[in-house]
N, CA, C and O atoms as a GROMACS GRO file, in nm:
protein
  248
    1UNK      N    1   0.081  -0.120   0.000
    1UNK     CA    2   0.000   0.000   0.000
    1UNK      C    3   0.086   0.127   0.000
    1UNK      O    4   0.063   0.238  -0.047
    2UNK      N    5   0.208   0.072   0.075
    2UNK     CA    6   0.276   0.232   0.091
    2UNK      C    7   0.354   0.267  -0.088
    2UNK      O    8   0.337   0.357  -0.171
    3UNK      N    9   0.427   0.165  -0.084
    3UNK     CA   10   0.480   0.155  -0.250
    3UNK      C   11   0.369   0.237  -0.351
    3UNK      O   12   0.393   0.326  -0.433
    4UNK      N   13   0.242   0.176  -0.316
    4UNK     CA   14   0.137   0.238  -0.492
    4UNK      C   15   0.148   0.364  -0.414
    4UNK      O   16   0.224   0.428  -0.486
    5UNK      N   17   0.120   0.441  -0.312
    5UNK     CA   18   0.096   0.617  -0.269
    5UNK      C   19   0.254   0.669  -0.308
    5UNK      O   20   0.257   0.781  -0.360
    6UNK      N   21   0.379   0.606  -0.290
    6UNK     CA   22   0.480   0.643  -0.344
    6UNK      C   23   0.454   0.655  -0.460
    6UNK      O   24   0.450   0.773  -0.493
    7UNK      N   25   0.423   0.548  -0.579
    7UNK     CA   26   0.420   0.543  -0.708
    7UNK      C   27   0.326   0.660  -0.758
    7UNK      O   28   0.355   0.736  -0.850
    8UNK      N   29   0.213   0.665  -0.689
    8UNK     CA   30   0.098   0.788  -0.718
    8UNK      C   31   0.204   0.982  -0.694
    8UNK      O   32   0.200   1.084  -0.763
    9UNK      N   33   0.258   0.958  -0.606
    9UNK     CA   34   0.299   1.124  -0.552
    9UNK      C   35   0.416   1.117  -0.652
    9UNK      O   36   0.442   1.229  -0.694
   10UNK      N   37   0.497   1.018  -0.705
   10UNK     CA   38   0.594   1.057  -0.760
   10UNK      C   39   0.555   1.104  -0.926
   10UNK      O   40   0.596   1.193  -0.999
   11UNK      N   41   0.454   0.995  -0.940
   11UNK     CA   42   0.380   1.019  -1.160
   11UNK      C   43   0.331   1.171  -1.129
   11UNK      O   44   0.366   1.246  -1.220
   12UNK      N   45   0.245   1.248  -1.005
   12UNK     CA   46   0.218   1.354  -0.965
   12UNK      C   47   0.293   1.460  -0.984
   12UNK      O   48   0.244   1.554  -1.046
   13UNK      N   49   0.435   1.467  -0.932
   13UNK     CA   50   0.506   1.500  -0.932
   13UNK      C   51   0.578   1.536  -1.049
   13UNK      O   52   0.630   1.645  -1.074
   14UNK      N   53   0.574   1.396  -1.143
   14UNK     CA   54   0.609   1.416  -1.282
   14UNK      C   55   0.532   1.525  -1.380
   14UNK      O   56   0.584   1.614  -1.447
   15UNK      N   57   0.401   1.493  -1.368
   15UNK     CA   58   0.312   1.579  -1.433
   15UNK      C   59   0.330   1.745  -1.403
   15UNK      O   60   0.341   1.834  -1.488
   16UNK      N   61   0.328   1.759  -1.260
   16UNK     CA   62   0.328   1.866  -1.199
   16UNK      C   63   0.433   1.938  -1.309
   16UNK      O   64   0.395   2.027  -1.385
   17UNK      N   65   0.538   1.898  -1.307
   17UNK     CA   66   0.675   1.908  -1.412
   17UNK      C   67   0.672   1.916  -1.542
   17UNK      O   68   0.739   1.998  -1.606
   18UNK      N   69   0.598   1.836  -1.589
   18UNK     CA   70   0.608   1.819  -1.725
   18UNK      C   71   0.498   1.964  -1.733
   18UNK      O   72   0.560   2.044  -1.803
   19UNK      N   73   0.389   2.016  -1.700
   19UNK     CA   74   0.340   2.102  -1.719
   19UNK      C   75   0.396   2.241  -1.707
   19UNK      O   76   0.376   2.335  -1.783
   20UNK      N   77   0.480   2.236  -1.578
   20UNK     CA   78   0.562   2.372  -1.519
   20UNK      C   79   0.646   2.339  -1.682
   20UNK      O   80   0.586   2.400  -1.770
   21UNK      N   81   0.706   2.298  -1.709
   21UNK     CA   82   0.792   2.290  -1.835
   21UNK      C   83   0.741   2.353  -1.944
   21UNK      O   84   0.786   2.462  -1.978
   22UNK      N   85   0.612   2.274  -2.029
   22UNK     CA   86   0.504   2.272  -2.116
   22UNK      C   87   0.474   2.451  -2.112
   22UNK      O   88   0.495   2.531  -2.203
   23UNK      N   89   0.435   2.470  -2.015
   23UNK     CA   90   0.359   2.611  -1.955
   23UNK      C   91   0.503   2.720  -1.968
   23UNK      O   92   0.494   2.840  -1.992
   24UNK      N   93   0.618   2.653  -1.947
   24UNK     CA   94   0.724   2.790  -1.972
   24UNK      C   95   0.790   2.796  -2.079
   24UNK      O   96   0.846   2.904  -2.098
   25UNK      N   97   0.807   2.704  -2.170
   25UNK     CA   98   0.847   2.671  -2.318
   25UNK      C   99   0.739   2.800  -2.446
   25UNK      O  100   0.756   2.884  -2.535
   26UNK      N  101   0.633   2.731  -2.365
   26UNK     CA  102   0.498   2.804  -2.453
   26UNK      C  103   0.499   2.945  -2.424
   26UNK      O  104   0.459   3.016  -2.517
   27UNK      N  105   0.535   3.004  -2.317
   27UNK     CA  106   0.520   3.189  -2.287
   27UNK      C  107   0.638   3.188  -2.341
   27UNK      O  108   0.622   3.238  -2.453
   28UNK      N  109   0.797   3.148  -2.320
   28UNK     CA  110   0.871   3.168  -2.432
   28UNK      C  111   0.886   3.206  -2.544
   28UNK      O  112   0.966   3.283  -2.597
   29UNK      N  113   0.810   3.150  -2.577
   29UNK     CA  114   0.832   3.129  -2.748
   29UNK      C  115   0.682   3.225  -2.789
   29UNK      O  116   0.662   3.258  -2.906
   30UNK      N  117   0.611   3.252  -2.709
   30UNK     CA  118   0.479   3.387  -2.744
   30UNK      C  119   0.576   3.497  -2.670
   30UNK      O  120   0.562   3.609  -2.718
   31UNK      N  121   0.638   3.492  -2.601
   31UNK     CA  122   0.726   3.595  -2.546
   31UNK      C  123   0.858   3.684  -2.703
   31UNK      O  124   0.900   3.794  -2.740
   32UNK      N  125   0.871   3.498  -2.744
   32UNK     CA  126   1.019   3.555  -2.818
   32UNK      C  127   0.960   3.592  -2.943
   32UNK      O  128   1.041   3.633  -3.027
   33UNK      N  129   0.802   3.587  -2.986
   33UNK     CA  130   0.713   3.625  -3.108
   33UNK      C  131   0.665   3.703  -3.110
   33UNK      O  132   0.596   3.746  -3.203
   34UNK      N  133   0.695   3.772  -2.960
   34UNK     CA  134   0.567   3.900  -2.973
   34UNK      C  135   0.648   4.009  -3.049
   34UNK      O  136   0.768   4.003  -3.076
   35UNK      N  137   0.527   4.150  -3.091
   35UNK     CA  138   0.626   4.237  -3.134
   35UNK      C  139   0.633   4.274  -3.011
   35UNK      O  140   0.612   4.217  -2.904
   36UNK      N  141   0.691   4.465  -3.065
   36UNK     CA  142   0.742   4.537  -2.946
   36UNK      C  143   0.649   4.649  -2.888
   36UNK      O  144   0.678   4.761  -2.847
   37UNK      N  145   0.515   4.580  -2.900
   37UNK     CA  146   0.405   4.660  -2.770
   37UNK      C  147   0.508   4.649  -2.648
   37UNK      O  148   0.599   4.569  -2.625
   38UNK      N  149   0.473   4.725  -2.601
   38UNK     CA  150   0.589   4.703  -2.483
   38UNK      C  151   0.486   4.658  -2.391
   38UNK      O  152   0.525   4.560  -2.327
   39UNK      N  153   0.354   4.697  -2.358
   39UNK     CA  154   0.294   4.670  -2.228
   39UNK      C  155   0.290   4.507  -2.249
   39UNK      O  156   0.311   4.429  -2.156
   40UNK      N  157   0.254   4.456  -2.413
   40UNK     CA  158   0.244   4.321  -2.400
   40UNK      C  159   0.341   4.259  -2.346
   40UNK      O  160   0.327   4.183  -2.250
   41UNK      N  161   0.487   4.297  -2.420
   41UNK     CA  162   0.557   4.255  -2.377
   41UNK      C  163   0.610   4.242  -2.223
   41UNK      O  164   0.682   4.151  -2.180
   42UNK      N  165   0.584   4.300  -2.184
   42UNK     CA  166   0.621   4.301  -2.016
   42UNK      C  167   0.492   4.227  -1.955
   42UNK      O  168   0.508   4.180  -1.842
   43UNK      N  169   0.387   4.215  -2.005
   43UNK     CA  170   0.274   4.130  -1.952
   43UNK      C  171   0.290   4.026  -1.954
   43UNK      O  172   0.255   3.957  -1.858
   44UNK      N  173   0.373   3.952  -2.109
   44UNK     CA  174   0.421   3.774  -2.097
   44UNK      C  175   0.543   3.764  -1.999
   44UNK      O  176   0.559   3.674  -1.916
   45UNK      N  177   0.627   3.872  -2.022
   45UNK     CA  178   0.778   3.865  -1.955
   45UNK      C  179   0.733   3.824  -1.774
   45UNK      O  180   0.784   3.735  -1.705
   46UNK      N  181   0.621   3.924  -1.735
   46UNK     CA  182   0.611   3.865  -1.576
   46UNK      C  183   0.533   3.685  -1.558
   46UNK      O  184   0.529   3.603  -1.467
   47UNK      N  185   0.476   3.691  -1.713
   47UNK     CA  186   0.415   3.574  -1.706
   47UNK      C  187   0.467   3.411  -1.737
   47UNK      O  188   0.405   3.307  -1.716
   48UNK      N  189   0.603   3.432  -1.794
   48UNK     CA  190   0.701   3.372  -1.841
   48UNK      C  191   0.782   3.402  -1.715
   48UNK      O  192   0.787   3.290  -1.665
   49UNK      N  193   0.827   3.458  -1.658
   49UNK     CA  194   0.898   3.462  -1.528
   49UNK      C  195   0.816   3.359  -1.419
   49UNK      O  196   0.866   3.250  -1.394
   50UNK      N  197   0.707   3.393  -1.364
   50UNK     CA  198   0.597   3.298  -1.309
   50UNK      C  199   0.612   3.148  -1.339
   50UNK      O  200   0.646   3.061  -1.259
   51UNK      N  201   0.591   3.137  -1.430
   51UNK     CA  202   0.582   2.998  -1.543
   51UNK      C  203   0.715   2.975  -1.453
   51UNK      O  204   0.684   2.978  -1.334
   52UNK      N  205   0.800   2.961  -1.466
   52UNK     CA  206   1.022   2.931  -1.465
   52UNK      C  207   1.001   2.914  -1.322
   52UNK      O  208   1.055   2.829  -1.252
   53UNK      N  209   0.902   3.020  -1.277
   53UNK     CA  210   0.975   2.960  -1.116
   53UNK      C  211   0.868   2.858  -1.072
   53UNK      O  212   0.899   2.765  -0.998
   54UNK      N  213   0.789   2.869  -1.099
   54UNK     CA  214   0.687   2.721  -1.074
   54UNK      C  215   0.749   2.598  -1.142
   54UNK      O  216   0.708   2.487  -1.110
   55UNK      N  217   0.865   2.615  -1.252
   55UNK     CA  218   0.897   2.517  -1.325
   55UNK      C  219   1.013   2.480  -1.225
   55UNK      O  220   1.032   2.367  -1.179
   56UNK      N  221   1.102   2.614  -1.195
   56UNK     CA  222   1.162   2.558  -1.103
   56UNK      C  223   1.120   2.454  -0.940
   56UNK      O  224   1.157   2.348  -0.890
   57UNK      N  225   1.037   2.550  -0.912
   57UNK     CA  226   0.989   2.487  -0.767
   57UNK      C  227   0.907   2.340  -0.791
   57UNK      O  228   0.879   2.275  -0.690
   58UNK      N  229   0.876   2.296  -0.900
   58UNK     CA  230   0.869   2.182  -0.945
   58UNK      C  231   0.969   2.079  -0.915
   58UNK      O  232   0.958   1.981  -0.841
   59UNK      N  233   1.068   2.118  -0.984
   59UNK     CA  234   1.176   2.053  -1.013
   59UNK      C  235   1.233   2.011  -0.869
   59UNK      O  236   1.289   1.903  -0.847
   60UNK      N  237   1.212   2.107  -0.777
   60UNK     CA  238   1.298   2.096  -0.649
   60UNK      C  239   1.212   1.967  -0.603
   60UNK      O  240   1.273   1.866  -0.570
   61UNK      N  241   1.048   1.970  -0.598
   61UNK     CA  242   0.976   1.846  -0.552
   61UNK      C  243   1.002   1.745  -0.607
   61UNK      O  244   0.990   1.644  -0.538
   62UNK      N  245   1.034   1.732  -0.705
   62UNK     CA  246   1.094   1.609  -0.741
   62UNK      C  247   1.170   1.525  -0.712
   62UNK      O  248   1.187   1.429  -0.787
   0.00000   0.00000   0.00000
């Protein structure tokens, strides 16, 4: 029983990740496409910052 709740928090964990990833790749790359509105631009830039550190703090649960 304890093994499958290990096996469950760790695939969790994975996902959690693979999304924090997924989610900062994608503002990236709408980040590195946008033009140069600037307000947009600074609207993905805090939102793409966000994204990285959830991707990071992911990574640390892992």
């Amino acid at each position: 029983m304890y093994y499958k709740k290990a096996i469950y928090n760790y695939l969790d964990s994975l996902f959690i990740l693979y999304l924090a990833l997924y989610y900062t790749i994608r503002d990236y790359v709408a980040l590195a496409n946008s033009k140069n509105n600037t307000t947009y631009v600074k609207k993905r830039r805090i939102k793409f910052y966000y994204t990285y550190y959830t991707f990071k703090k992911a990574l640390k649960i892992t």
